[in-house]
PARO-641566 format. One line per 5 residues: number of its first residue (from 1); for each residue x, y, z of C-alpha. Coordinates in nm, 3 decimals. Layout:
// residues N
NUM) X/Y/Z | ...
***
This chain:
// residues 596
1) 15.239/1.993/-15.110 | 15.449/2.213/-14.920 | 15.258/2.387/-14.620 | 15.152/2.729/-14.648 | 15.370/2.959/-14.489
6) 15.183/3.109/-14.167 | 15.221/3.507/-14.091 | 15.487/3.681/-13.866 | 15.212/3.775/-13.647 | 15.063/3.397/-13.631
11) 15.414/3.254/-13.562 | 15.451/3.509/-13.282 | 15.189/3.447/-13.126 | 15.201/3.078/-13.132 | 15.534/3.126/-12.999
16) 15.372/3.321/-12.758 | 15.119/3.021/-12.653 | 15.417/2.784/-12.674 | 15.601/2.950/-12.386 | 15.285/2.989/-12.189
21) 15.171/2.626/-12.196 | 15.530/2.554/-12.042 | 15.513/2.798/-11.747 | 15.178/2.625/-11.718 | 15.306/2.255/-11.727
26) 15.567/2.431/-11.439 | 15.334/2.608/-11.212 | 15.056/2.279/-11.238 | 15.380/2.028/-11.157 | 15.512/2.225/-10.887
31) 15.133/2.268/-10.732 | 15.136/1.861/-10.798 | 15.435/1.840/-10.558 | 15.321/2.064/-10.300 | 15.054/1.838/-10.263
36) 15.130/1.518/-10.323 | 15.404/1.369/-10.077 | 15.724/1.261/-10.194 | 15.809/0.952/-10.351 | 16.077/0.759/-10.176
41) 16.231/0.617/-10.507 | 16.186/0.986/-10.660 | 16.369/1.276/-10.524 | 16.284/1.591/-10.544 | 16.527/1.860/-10.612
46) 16.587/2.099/-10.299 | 16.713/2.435/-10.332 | 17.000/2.514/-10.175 | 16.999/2.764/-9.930 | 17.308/2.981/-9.734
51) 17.276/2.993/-9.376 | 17.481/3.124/-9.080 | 17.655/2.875/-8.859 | 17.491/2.762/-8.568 | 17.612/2.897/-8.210
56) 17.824/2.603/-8.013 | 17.624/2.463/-7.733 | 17.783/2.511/-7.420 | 18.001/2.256/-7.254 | 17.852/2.185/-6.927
61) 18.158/2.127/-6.683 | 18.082/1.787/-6.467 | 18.021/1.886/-6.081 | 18.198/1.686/-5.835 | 17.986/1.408/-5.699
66) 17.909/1.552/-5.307 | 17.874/1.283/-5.034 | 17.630/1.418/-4.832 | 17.771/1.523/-4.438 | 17.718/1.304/-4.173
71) 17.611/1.466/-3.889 | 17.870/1.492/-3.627 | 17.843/1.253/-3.297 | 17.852/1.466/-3.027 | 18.174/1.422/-2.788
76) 18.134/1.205/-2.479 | 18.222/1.424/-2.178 | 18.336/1.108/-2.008 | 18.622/1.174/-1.739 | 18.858/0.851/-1.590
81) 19.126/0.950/-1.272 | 19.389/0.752/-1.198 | 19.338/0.524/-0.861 | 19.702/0.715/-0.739 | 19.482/1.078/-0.763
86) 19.467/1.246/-0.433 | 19.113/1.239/-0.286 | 19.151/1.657/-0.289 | 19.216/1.672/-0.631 | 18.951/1.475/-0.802
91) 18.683/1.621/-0.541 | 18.812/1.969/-0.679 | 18.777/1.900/-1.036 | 18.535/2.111/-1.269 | 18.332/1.884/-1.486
96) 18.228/2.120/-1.777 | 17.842/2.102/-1.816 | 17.709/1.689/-1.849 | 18.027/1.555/-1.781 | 18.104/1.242/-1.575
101) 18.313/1.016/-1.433 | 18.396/0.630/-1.561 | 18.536/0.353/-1.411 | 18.719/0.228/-1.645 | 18.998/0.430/-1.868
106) 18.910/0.303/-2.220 | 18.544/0.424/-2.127 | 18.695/0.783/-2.074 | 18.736/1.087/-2.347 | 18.935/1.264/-2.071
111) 19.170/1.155/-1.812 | 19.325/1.279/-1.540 | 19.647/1.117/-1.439 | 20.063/1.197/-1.321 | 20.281/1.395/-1.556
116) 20.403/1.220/-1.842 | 20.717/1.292/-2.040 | 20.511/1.168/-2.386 | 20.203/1.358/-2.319 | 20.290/1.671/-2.468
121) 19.988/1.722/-2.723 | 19.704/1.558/-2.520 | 19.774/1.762/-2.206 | 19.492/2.020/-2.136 | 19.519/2.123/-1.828
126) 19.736/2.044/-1.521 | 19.839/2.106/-1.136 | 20.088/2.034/-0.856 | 19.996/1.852/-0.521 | 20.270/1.961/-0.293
131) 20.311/1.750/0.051 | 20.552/1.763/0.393 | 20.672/1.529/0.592 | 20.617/1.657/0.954 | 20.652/1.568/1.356
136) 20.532/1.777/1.674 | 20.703/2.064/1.689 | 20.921/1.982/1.987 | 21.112/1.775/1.789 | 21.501/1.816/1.768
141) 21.544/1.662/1.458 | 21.509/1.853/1.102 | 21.467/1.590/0.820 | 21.538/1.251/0.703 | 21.599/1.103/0.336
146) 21.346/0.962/0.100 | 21.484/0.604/0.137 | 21.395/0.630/0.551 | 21.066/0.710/0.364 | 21.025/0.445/0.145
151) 21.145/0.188/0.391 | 20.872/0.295/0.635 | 20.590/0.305/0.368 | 20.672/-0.021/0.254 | 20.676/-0.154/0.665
156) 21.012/-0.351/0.593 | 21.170/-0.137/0.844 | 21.497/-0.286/1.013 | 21.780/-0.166/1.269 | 21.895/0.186/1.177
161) 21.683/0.220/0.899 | 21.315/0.396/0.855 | 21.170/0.702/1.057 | 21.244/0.681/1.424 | 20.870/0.719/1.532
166) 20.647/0.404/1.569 | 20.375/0.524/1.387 | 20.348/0.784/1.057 | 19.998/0.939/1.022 | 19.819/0.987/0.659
171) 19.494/1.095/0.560 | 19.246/0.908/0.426 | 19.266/0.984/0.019 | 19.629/1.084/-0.007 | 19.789/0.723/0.099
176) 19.823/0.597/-0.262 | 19.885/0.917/-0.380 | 20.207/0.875/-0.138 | 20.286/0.602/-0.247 | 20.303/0.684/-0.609
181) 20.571/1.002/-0.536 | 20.800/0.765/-0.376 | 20.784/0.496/-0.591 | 20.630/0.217/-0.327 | 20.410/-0.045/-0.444
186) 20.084/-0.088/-0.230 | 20.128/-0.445/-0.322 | 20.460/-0.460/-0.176 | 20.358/-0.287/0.151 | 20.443/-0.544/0.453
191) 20.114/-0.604/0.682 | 20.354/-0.434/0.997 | 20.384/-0.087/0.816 | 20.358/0.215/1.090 | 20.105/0.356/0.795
196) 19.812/0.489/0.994 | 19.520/0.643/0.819 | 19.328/0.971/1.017 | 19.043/1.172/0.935 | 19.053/1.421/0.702
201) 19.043/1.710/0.890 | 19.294/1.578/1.152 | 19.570/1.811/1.092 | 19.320/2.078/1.164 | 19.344/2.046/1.548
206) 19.488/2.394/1.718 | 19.614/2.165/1.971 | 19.934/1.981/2.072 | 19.990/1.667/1.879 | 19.990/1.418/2.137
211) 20.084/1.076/1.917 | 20.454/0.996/1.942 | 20.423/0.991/1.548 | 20.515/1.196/1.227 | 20.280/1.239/0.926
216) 20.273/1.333/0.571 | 20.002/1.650/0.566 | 19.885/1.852/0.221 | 20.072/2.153/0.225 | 19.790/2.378/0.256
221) 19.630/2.183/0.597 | 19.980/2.312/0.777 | 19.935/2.409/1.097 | 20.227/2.588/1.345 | 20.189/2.273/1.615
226) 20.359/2.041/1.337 | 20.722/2.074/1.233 | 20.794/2.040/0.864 | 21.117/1.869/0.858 | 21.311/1.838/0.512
231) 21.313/1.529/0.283 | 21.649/1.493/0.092 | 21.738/1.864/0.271 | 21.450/2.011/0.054 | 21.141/2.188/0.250
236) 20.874/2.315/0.063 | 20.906/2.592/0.356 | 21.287/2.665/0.178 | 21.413/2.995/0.049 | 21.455/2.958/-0.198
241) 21.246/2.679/-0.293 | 21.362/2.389/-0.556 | 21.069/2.164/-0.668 | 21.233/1.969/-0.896 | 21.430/1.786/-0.621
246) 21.130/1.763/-0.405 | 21.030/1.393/-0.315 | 20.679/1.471/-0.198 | 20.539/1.700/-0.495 | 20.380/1.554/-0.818
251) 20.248/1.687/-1.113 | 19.870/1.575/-1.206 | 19.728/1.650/-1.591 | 19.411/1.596/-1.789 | 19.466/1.441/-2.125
256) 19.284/1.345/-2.395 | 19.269/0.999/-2.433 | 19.503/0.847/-2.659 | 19.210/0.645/-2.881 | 19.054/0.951/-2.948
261) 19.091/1.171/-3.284 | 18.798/1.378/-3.278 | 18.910/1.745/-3.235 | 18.795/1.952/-2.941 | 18.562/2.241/-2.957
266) 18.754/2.523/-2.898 | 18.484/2.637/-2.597 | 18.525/2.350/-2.451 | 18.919/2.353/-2.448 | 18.887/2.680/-2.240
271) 18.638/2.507/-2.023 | 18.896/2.206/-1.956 | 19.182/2.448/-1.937 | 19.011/2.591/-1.608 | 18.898/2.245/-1.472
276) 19.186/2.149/-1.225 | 19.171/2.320/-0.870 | 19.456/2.561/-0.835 | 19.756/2.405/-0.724 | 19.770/2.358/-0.321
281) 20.122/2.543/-0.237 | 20.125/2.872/-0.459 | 20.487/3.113/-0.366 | 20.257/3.374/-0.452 | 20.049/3.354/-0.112
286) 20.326/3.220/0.097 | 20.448/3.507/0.306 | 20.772/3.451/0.523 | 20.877/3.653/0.809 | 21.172/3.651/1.034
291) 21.122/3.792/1.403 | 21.436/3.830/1.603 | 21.507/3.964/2.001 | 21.728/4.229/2.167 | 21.910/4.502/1.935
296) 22.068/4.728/2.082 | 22.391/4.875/1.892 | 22.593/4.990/2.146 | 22.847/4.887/2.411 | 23.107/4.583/2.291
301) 22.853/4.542/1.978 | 22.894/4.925/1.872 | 23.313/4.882/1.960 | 23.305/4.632/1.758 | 23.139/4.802/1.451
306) 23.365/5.063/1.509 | 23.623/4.878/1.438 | 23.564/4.637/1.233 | 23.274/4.802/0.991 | 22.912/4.892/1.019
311) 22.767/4.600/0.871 | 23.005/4.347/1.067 | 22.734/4.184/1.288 | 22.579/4.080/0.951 | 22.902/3.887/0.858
316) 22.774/3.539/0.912 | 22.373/3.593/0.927 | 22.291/3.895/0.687 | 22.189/3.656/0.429 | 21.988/3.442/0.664
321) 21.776/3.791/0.776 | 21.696/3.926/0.463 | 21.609/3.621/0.255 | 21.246/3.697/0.406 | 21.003/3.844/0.270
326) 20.960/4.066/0.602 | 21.223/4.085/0.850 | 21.142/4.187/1.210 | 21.446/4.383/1.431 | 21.342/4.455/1.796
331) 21.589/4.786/1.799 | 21.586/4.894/2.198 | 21.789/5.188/2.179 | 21.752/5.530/1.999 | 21.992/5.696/1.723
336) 22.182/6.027/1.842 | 22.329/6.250/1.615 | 22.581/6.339/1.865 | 22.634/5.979/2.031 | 22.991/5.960/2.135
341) 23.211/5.688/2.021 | 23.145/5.368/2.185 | 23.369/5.226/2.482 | 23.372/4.890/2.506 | 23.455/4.948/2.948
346) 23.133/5.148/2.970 | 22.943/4.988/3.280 | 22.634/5.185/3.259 | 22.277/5.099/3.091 | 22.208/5.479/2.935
351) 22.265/5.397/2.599 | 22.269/5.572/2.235 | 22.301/5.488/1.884 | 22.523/5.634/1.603 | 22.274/5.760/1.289
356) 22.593/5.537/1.101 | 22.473/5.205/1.251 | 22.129/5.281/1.055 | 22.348/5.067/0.755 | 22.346/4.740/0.965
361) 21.975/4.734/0.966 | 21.953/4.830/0.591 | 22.213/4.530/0.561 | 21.997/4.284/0.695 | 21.708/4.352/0.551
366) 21.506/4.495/0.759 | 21.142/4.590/0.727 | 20.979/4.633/1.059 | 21.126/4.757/1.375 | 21.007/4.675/1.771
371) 21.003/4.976/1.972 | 20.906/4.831/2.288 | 21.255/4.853/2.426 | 21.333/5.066/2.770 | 21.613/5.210/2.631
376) 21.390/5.454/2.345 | 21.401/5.749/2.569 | 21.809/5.693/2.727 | 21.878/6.015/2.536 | 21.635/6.234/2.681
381) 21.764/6.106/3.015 | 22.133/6.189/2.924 | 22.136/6.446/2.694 | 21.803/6.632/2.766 | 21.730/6.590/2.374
386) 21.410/6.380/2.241 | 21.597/6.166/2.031 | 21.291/5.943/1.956 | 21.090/6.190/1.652 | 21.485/6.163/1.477
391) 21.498/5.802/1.536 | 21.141/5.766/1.332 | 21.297/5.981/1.077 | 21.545/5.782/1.009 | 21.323/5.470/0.997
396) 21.122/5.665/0.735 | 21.400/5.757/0.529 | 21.496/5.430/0.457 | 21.157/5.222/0.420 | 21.107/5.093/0.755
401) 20.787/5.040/0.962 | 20.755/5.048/1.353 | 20.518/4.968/1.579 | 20.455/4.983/1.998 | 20.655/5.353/2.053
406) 20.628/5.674/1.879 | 20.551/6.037/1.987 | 20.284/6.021/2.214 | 20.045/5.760/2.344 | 19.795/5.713/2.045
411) 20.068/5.631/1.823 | 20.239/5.422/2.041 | 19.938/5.203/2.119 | 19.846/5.188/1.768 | 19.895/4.836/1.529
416) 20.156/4.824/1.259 | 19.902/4.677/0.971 | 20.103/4.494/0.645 | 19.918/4.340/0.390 | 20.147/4.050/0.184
421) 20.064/3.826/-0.108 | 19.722/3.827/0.095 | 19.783/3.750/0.416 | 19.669/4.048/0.682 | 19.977/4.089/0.972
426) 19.885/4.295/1.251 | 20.205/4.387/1.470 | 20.097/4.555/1.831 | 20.325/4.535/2.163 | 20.390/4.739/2.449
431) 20.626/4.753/2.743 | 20.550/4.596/3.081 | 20.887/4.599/3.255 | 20.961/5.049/3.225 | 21.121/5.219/3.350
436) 20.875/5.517/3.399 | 21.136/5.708/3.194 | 21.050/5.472/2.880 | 20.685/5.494/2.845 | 20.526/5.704/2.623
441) 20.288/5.974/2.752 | 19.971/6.147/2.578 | 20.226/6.440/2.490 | 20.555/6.240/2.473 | 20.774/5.997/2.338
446) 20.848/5.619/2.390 | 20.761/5.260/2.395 | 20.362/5.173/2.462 | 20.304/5.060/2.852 | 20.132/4.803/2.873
451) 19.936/4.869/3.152 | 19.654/4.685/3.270 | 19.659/4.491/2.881 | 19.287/4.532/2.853 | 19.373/4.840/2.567
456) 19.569/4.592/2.408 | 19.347/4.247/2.424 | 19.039/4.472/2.302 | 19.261/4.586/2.001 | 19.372/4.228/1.945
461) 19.011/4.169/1.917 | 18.938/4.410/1.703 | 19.215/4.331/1.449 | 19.085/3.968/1.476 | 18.780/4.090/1.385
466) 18.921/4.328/1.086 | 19.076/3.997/0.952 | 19.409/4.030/1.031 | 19.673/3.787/1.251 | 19.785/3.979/1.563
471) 20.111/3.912/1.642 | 20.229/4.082/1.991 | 20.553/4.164/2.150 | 20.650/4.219/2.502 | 20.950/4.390/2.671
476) 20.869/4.240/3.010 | 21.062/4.158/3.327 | 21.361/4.015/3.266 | 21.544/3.711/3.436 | 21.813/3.502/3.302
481) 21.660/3.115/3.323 | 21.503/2.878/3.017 | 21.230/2.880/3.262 | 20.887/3.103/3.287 | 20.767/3.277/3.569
486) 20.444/3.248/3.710 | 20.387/3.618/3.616 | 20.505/3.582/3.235 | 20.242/3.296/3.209 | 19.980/3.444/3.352
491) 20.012/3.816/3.092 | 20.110/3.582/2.801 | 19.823/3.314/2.812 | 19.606/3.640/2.868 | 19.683/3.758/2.512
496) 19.701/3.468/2.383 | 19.357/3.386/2.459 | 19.212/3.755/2.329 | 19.303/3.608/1.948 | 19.663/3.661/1.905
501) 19.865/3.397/1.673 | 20.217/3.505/1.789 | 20.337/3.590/2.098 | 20.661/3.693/2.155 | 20.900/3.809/2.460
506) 21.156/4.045/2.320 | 21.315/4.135/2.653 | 21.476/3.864/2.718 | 21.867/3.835/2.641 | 21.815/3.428/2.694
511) 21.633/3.204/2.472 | 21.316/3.087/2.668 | 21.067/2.818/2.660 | 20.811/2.804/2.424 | 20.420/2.662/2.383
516) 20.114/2.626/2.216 | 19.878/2.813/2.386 | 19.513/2.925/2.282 | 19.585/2.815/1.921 | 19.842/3.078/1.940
521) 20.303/3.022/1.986 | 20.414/3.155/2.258 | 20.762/3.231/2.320 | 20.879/3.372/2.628 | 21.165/3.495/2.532
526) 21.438/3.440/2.202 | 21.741/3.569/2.340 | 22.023/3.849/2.211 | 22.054/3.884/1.811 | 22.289/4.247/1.812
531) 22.386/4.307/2.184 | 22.666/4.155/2.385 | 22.708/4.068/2.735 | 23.062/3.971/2.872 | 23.050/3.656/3.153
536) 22.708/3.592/3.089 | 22.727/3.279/2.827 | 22.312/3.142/2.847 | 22.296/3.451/2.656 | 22.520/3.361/2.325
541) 22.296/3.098/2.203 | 21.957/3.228/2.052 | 21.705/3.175/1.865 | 21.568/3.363/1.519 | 21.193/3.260/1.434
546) 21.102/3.222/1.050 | 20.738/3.233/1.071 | 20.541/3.146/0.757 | 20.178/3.264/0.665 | 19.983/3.121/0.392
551) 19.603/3.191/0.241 | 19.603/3.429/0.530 | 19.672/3.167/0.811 | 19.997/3.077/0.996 | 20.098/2.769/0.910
556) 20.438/2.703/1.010 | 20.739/2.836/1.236 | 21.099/2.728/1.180 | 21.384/2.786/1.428 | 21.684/2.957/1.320
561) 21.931/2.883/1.619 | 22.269/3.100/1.651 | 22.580/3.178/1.887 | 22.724/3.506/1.940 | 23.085/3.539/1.867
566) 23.348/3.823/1.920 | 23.068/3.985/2.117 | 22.874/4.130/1.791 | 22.914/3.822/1.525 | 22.624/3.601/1.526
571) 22.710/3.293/1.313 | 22.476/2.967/1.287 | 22.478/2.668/1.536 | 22.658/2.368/1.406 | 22.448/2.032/1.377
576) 22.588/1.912/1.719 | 22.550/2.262/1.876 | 22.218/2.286/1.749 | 22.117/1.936/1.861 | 22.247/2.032/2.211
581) 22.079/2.373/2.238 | 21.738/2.243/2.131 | 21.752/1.948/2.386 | 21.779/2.147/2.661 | 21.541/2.402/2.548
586) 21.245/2.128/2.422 | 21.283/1.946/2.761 | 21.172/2.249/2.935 | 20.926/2.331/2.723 | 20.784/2.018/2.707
591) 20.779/2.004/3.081 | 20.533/2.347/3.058 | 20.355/2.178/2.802 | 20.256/1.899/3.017 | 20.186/2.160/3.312
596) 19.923/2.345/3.154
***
């Protein structure tokens, strides 16, 4: 039977229910889920949900791996010298601080040996050990070559060959260093070589060297009793002077050892830069001075510059004179504006000087003029003018110093002071021989008298004492032998004894004897440079002295020996003229040596 047809409002609500129990069945399952865990055979449907990208983790870039720094080994201040150093130069070396010598060279960080030519970037520092070859100063001879060197170093010295001395006298510490400059092995070195070692401060000695023997000296222990002859004709006394042909100079350097390659600190490069001593011959303390005798411009000498030109006396020797750092002109006579022209017949002794012959002294080179001379005041004698306050003027004018005349007394008696490359010269001299008519006066001009000398040994005392070197000049009593007089000995020795270091007689137209007296060289007279005398020949050979100073000693004298020609033209000695001159001259000196 067919079911009975429910109501609208029954089958609308019953739809009602139907949806209900489903939402029901929904919520309850979704409730089961939540808290029941999932099955691993049943999955469960996830929603799917948008989301924004996720931000890129950052690359991290990879650090380089660091070895960790070692800690730097300190430099080894570790100083080697080469056996061939001189004893001077390793005793003057400047270890920075903890620094210290090895004995052997692969021991060393540092060394300190000759130049090398390979050693460019290891060298650090370096100096130059200068030598010379020397003999007693009365010696005729002026050099010898390196191979009469060698040959007498090595002792295999035959018949013509070697130095002509029996013995040649080192000091102790510089004998291998010798021996390395001239290229002579020790081992080679026959048991009969004239080698004799001497103390170290034998060259010291203000006395005569009394050995018959040379010796090889430092250059800076010179001393004025020794000769330095040349080596190859090079002198480290020469002007000018050529090292790099000098035998007995060598270069010494501190390297850096070639097995290291650690760099240097740069403090400590400026420490080894200043750790050598200063090399022992520096040209800029050497001081050179030429000192010549009688000037006196007028007579056959003025004639002849008449004639021939102002500057003609200078012909052969101009060079000679001014190639010193000071040169020293003993001018006698006064200029005169109104000096007549010269006549060669004139027999008298009042003399005068043309302002014109002012050129020859500028020509030569001259820095200090000797106003001791007893012609200063001829003018006034003559001419009834003071001719002396012009003459100064003149000096002035053209850059020249005096010393022992002037315008009155004070002046006259006062020291010429020069200070060169360091060394202190004191020039003082007076006038013993006159006349009365020369002398200055406390109100007048001329040359200083010398008096009693006891103005001019306290002075030399006091300059002494200042630190200067006195060097004195004399016009004194003239004669016309090699010989001294009794008298001349006496006055010289005198003030040579009071502290002077050079004493000169600058009367005399004859070259005199000569002598080492009170630590001081005397000469008693050098003899004519510009003056003439007709008949007389003993006067036409002179001598001109080249006196060297250095560190603010004198340490040397050479002898410049010339002959007056044409009556104004002095020209140098030949070798066999100059051989002959000194001969006679050194016997007689030698003969007042041995008499003191």
């Amino acid at each position: 039977m067919p079911r009975p047809s429910l109501p609208p409002l029954f089958h609308a609500h019953k739809a009602r229910a139907s949806k209900t129990a489903i939402i029901l069945t929904i919520v309850f399952a979704l409730l089961l889920s939540a808290c029941t865990a999932p099955s691993s055979t049943t999955p469960t449907a996830t929603p799917t949900l948008t989301k924004a990208p996720p931000s890129p983790t950052p690359s991290q870039t990879a650090l380089p791996t660091q070895t960790p720094t070692p800690t730097p080994v300190p430099l080894a201040l570790t100083f080697w010298a080469d056996p061939s150093l001189p004893d001077d130069v390793r005793h003057q070396v400047s270890l920075p601080p903890g620094g210290s010598w090895v004995d052997k060279r692969d021991q060393a960080t540092f060394i300190l040996v000759p130049k090398a030519n390979n050693a460019d970037g290891k060298v650090l520092a370096e100096t130059v050990w200068t030598y010379a070859l020397v003999a007693p100063f009365l010696t005729v001879q002026d050099g010898v070559d390196s191979i009469d060197l060698q040959t007498t170093l090595s002792g295999k010295v035959q018949e013509g060959a070697g130095l002509p001395v029996p013995n040649l006298l080192v000091r102790e510490g510089d004998t291998t260093a010798l021996f390395q400059m001239l290229g002579v092995s020790p081992s080679a070195t026959d048991s009969a070589s004239m080698l004799q070692s001497v103390p170290g401060d034998y060259f010291q000695q203000e006395s005569y060297p009394e050995d018959p023997a040379w010796a090889i000296v430092p250059f800076d222990q010179l001393t004025p009793s020794w000769k330095v002859l040349s080596v190859d004709g090079v002198s480290p006394l020469d002007i000018p002077y050529t090292p790099e042909t000098y035998a007995l100079q060598q270069t010494y350097q501190l390297q850096l050892n070639d097995t290291v390659t650690q760099p240097l600190d740069e403090n400590l490069k400026v420490q080894l830069a200043g750790a050598l001593p200063a090399p022992n011959r520096d040209q800029a303390q050497l001081t050179s001075l030429v000192m010549t005798g009688v000037t006196a411009m007028t007579r056959d000498t003025a004639f002849a510059m008449y004639t021939e030109g102002v500057t003609y006396p200078a012909t052969e020797i101009g060079g000679v004179l001014s190639s010193a750092d000071l040169t020293h002109i003993s001018n006698e006579v006064s200029f005169y504006d109104d000096c007549p022209i010269p006549n060669p017949d004139y027999e008298g002794f009042i003399f005068c000087s043309d302002p014109a012959y002012m050129e020859l002294l500028k020509a030569v080179g001259a820095d200090i003029i000797e106003l001791t001379g007893n012609h200063n005041n001829d003018v006034r004698a003559l001419y009834k003018v003071d001719s002396v306050p012009y003459t100064l003027d003149l000096y002035r004018k053209n850059g020249m110093q005096w010393y022992a005349g002037g315008t009155d007394l004070a002046s006259a008696q006062a020291p010429l002071l020069i200070e060169n490359k360091g060394n202190k010269l004191a020039f003082i001299g007076c006038n013993s021989y006159g006349p009365d008519m020369a002398w200055a006066r406390e109100n007048s001009s001329g040359a200083a008298p010398c008096g009693d000398f006891v103005w001019l040994m306290d002075s030399i005392r006091d300059l002494k004492a200042q630190g200067y070197l006195p060097i004195v000049t004399f016009q004194y009593q003239e004669d016309y032998y090699r010989t001294a007089t009794s008298s001349a000995k006496h006055d010289f020795r005198m003030v040579a004894d009071s502290g002077a270091v050079i004493v000169n007689g600058s009367q005399s137209h004859v070259s005199k004897v000569m002598e080492f007296y009170g630590g001081a060289l005397v000469t008693y007279g050098l003899g004519n440079l510009f003056f003439d005398q007709p008949g007389y020949y003993i006067t036409y050979p002179s001598i001109i002295q080249r006196h060297f100073f250095y560190n603010n000693k004198h340490i040397s004298t050479q002898l410049i020996t010339i002959v007056v020609e044409e009556t104004a033209k002095p020209r140098l000695m030949t070798d066999i003229e100059r051989q002959a001159f000194l001969e006679e001259l050194f016997t007689e000196s030698e003969a007042l040596r041995r008499a003191q």
